[in-house]
C-alpha positions as CSV (number, residue, x, y, z in Angstrom):
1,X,0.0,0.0,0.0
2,X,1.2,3.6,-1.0
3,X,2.6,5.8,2.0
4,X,0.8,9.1,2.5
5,X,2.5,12.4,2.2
6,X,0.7,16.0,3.2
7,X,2.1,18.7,0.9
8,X,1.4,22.1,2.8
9,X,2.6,25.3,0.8
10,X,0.7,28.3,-0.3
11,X,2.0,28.0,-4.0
12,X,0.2,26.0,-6.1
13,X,3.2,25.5,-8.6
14,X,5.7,23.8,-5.5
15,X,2.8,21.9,-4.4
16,X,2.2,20.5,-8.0
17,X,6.2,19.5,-8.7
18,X,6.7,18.3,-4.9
19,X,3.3,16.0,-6.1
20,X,4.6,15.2,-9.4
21,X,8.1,14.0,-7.7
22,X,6.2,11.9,-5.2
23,X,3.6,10.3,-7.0
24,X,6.1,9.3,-9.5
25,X,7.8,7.4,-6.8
26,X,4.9,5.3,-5.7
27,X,3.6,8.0,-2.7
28,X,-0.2,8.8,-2.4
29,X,-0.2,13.0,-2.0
30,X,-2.3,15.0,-0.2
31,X,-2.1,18.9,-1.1
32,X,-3.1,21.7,1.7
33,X,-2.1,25.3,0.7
34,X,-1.8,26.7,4.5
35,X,-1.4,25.0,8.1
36,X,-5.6,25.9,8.5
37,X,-6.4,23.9,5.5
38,X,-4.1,20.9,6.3
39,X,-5.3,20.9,10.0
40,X,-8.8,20.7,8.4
41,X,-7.8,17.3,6.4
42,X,-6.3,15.5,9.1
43,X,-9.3,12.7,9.5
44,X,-7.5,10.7,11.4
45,X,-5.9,8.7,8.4
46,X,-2.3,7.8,8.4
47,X,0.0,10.1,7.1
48,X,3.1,8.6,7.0
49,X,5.2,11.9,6.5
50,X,3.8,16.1,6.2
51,X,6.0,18.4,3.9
52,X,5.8,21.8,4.9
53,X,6.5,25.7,3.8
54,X,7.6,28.3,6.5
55,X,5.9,30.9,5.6
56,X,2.1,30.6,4.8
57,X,-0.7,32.9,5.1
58,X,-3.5,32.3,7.9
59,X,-1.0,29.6,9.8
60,X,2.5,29.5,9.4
61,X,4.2,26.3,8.8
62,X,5.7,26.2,12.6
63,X,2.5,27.0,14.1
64,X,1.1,24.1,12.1
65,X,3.7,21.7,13.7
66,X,3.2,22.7,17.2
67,X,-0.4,22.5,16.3
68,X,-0.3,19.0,14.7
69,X,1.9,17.8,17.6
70,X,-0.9,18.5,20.0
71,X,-3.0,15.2,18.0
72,X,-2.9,11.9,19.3
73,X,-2.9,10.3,16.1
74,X,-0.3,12.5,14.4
75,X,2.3,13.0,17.1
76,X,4.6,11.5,16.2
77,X,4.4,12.0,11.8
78,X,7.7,13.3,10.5
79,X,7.9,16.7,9.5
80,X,10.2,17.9,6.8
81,X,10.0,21.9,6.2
82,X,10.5,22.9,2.5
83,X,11.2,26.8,3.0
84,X,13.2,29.6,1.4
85,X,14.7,30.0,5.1
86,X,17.7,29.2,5.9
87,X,18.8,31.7,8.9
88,X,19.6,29.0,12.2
89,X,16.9,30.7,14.0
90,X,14.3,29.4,11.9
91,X,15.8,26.2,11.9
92,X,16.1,26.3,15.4
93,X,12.3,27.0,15.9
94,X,11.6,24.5,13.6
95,X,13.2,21.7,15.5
96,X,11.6,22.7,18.7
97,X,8.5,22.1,17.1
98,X,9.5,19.1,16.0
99,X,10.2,19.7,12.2
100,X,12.7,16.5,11.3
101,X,14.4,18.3,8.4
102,X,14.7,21.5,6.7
103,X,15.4,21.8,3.4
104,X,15.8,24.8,1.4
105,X,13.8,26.3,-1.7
106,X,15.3,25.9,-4.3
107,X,15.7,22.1,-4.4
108,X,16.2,19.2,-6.6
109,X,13.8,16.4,-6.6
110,X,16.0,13.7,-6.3
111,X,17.4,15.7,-2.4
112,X,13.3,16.0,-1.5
113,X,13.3,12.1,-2.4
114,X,16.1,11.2,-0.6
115,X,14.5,12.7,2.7
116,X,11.3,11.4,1.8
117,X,12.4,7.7,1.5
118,X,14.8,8.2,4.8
119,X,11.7,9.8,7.2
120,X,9.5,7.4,5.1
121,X,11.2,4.1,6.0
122,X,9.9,3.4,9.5
């Protein structure tokens, strides 16, 4: 069965080439363009991993972890953040919200694979 992968990013264009990336390796994609929206499709289904921008309008991608961490069922989902930021403080905010990895906009598909497949694995 195909692992499940939230896309959370307010620009439609990312979302659609982070999707075209994942499906093509075998992942089942669900797209949310703001940490409101994605809270709103979290059902309860298993999400194996959440990719998520920084910064989003009406809830920012940190404020979406911290938010997401709160859940029983999703606790403990990986988090990678896909984000044109890349000062430490970020990073460090990230982390304490319990992001997993950072990586930086612009990226290559085959790096956003490679952390999919590692976070993926368990």
């Amino acid at each position: 069965m195909a692992k499940t992968i939230m896309v959370v990013d307010d620009s439609a264009s990312l979302r659609q080439v982070v999707n075209i990336a994942l499906t093509g390796a075998g992942y089942k994609i669900i797209e949310a363009c703001d940490g409101k929206d994605a809270l709103g499709k979290l059902n309860g289904e298993k999400i194996n991993l959440i990719i998520s921008d920084v910064n989003m309008p009406n809830m920012d991608g940190i404020t979406f972890v911290k938010e997401l961490k709160k859940l029983a069922n999703y606790k403990f989902t990986p988090v990678i953040m896909l984000t044109t930021e890349s000062q430490e403080g970020k990073k460090a905010e990230g982390q304490a919200a319990g992001a997993k990895a950072w990586v930086v906009k612009p990226f290559q598909p085959a790096q956003m694979l490679a952390a999919v497949s590692k976070l993926c694995a368990a």
